[in-house]
C-alpha positions as YAML, in Angstrom:
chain: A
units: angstrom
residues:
- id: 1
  name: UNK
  ca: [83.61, 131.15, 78.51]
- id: 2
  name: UNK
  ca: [84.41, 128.92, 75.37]
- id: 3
  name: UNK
  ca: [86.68, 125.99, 75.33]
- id: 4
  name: UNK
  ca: [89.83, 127.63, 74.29]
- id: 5
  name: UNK
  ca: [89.33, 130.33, 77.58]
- id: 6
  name: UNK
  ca: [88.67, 127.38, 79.87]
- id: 7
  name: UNK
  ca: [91.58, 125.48, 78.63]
- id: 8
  name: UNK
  ca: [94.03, 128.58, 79.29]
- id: 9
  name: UNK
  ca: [92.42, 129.17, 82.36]
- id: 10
  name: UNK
  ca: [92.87, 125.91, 83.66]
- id: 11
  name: UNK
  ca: [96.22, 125.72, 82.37]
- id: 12
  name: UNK
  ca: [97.17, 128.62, 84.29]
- id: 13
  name: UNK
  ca: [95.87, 127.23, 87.82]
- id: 14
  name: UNK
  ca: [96.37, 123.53, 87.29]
- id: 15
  name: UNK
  ca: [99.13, 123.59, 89.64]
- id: 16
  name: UNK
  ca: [96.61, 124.92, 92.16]
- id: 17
  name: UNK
  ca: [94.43, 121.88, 91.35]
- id: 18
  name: UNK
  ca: [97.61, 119.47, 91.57]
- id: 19
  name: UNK
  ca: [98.33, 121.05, 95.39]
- id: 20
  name: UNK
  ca: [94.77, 120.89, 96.40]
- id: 21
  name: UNK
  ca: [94.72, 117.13, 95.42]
- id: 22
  name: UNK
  ca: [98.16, 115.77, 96.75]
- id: 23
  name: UNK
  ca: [97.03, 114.30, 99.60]
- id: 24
  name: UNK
  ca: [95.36, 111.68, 97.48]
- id: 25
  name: UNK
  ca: [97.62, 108.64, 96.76]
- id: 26
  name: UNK
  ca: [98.80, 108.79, 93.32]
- id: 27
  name: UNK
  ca: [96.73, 107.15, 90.56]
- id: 28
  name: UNK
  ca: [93.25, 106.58, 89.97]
- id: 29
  name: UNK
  ca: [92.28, 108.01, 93.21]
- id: 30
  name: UNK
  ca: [94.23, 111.05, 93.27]
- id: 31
  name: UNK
  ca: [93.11, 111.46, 89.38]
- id: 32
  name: UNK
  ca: [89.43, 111.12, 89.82]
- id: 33
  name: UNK
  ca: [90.23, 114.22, 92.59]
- id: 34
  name: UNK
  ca: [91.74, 116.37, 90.03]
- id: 35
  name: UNK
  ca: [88.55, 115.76, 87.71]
- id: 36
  name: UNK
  ca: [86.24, 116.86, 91.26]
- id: 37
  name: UNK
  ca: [88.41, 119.70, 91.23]
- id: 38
  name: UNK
  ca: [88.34, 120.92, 87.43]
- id: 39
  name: UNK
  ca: [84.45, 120.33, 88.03]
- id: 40
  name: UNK
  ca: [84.06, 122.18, 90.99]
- id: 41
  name: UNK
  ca: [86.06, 125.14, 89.75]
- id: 42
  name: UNK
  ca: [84.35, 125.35, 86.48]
- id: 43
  name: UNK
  ca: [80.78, 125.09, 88.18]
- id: 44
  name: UNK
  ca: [81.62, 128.03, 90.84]
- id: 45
  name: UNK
  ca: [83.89, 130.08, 88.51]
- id: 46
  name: UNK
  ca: [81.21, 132.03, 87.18]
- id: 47
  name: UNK
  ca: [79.53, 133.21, 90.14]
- id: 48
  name: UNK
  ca: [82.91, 134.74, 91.51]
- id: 49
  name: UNK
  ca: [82.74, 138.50, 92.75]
- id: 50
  name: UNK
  ca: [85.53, 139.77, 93.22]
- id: 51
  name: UNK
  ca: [83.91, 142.90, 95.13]
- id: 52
  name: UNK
  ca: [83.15, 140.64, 97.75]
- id: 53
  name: UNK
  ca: [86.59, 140.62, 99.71]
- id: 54
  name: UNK
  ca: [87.54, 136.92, 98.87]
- id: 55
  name: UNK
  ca: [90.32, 136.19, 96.23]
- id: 56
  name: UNK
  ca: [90.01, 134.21, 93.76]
- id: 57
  name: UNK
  ca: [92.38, 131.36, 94.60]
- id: 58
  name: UNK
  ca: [90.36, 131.64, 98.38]
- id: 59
  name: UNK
  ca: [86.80, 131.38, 96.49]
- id: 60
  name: UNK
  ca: [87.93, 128.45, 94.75]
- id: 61
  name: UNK
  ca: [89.82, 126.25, 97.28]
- id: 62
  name: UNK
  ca: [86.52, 126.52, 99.30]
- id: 63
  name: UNK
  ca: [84.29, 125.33, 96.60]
- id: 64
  name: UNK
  ca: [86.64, 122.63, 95.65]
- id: 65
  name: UNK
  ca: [87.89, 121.37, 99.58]
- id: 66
  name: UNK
  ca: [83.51, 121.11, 99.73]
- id: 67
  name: UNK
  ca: [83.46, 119.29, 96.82]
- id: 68
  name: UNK
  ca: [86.45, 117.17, 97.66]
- id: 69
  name: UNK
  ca: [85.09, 116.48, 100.77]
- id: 70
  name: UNK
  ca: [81.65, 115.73, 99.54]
- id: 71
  name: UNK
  ca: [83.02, 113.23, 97.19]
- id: 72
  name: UNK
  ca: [85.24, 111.46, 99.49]
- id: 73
  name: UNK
  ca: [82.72, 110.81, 102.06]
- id: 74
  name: UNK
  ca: [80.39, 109.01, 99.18]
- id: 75
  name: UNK
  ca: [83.65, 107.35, 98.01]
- id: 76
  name: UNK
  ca: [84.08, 105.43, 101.45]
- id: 77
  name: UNK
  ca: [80.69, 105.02, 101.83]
- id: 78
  name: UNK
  ca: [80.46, 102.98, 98.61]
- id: 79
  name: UNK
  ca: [83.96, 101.22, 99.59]
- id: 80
  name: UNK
  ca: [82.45, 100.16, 103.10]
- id: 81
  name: UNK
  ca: [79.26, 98.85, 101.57]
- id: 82
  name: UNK
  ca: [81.27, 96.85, 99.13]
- id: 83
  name: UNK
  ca: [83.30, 95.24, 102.24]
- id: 84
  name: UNK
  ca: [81.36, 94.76, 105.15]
- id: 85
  name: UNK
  ca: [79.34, 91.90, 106.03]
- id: 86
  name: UNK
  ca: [75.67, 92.55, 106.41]
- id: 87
  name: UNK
  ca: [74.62, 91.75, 110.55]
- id: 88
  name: UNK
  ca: [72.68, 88.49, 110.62]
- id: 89
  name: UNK
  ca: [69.08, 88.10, 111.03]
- id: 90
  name: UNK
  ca: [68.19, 86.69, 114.60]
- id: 91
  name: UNK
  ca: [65.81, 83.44, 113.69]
- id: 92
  name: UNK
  ca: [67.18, 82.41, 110.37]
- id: 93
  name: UNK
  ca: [68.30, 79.29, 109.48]
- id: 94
  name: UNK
  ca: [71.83, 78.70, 108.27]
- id: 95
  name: UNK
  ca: [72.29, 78.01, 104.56]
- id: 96
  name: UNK
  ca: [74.87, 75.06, 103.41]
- id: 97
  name: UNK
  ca: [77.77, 77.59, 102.84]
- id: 98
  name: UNK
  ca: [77.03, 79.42, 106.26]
- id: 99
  name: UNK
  ca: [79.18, 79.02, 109.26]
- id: 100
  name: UNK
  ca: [77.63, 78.24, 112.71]
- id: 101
  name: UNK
  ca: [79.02, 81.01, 115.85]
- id: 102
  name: UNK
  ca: [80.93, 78.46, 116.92]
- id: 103
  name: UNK
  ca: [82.94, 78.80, 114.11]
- id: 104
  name: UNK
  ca: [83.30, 82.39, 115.02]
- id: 105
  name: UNK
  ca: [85.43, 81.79, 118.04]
- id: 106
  name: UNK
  ca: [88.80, 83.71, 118.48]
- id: 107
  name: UNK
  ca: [91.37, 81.23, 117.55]
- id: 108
  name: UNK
  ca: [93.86, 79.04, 120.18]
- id: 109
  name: UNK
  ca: [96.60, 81.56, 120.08]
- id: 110
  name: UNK
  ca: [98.71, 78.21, 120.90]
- id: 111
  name: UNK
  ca: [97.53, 76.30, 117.45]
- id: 112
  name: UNK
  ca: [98.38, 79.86, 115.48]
- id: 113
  name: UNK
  ca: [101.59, 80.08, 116.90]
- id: 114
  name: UNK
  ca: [102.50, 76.01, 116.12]
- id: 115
  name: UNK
  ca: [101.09, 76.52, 112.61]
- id: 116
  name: UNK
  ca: [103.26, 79.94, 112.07]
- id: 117
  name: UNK
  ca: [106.66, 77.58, 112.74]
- id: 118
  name: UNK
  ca: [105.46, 74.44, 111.15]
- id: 119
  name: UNK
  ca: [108.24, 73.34, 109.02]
- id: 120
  name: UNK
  ca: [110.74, 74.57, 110.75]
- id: 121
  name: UNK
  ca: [113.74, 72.54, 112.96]
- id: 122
  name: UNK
  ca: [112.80, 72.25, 116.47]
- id: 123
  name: UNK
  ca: [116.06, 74.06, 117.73]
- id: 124
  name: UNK
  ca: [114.95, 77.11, 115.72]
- id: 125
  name: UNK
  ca: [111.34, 76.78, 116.60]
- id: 126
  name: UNK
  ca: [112.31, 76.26, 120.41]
- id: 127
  name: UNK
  ca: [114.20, 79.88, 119.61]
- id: 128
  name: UNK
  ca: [111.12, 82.04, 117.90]
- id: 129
  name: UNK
  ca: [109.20, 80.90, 120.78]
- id: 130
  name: UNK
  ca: [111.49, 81.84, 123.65]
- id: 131
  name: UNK
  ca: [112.02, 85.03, 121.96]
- id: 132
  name: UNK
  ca: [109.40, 86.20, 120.39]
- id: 133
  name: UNK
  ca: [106.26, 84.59, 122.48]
- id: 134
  name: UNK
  ca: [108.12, 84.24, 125.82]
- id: 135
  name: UNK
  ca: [109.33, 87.80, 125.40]
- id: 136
  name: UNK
  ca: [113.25, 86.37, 126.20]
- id: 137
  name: UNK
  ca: [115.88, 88.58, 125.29]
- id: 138
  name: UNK
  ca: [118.72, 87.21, 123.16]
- id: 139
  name: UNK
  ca: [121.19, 86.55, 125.90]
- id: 140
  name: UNK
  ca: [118.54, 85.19, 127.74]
- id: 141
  name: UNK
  ca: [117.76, 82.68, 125.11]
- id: 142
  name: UNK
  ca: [121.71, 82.13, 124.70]
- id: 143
  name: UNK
  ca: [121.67, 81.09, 128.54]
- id: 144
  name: UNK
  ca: [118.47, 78.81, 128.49]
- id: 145
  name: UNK
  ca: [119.43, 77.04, 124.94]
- id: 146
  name: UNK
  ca: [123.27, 77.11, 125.93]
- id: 147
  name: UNK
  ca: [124.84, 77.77, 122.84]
- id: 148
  name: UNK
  ca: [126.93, 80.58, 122.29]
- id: 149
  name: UNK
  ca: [125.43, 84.79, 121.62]
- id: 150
  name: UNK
  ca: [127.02, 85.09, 118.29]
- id: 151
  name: UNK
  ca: [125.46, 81.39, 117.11]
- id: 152
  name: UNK
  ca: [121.72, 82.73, 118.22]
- id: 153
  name: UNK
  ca: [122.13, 86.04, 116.58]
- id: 154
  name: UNK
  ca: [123.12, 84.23, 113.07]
- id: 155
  name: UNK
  ca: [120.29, 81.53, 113.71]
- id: 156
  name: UNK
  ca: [117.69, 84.30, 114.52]
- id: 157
  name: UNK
  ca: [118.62, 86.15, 111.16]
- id: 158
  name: UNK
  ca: [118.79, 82.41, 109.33]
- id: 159
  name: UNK
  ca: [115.03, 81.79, 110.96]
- id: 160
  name: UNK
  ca: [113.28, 85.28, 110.08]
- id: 161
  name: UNK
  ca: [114.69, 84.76, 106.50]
- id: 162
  name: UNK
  ca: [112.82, 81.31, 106.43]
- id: 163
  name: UNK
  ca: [109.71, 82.42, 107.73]
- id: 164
  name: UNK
  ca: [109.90, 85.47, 105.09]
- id: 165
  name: UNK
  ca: [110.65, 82.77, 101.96]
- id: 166
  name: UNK
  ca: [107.33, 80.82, 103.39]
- id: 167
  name: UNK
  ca: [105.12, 83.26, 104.01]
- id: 168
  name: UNK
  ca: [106.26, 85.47, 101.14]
- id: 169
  name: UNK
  ca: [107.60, 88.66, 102.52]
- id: 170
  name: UNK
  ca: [109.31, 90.56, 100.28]
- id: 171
  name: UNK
  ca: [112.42, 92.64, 101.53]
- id: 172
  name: UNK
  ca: [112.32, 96.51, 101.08]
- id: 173
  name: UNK
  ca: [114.81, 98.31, 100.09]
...
């Protein structure tokens, strides 16, 4: 086929393409797909035999869900080689920069939790603990604090708008 057949052809089954891709997010990702797709169509179009049973919309969403497939795997491959941490090698010294394993400790949940409400009064702080870390329900806070329902719900909503502002949460919509 020349260029102007290919270019009607794929104008007629682009939308094909476009389905086949969609669960791709949208942008580069889901772009670089389509081009997999135009590939794989335009490498196993002529081979197609139609006198073997298989239509032609059926030969080509197998050779391009292979292809897709193919590609993606090598995709996340590259991605997790780019983001993991190579193991460490038993019997090496640490460089300057390196961090000794007792660095790698799981954290004092305690120290987390007093840096998360640092800054904040100590009525409201007193709250997000009971609440949230003591698992108290609201009325149950109400009674232990003793200060009215309707004052906790307004100072809950005042404190998760705080800690939103400070830790730079942005409100959806």
């Amino acid at each position: 086929m020349d260029q102007e057949q290919w270019t009607e052809w794929f104008s007629e089954y682009e939308f094909l393409l476009n389905r086949w891709t969609s669960r791709f997010p949208k942008g580069p990702l889901q772009e670089e797909a389509m081009q997999i797709a135009r590939i794989a169509c335009w490498r196993r179009l002529p081979s197609y035999d139609p006198a073997r049973g298989a239509s032609l919309q059926t030969y080509l969403f197998r050779a391009v869900q292979g292809a897709l497939h193919n590609w993606y795997r090598r995709y996340e491959a590259r991605w997790l080689e780019r983001h993991y941490l190579p193991a460490p090698v038993e019997g090496r010294e640490l460089w300057e920069n390196e961090v000794e394993d007792d660095a790698l400790q799981p954290l004092d949940e305690d120290l987390v939790w007093q840096s998360y409400l640092e800054g904040l009064p100590q009525d409201e702080a007193q709250f997000l603990t009971l609440h949230y870390k003591n698992g108290f329900s609201l009325p149950e806070v109400a009674r232990i604090m003793e200060i009215p329902y309707e004052r906790l719900k307004k100072r809950k909503q005042r404190c998760l708008v705080k800690l939103r502002q400070k830790y730079g949460y942005k409100e959806t919509i």
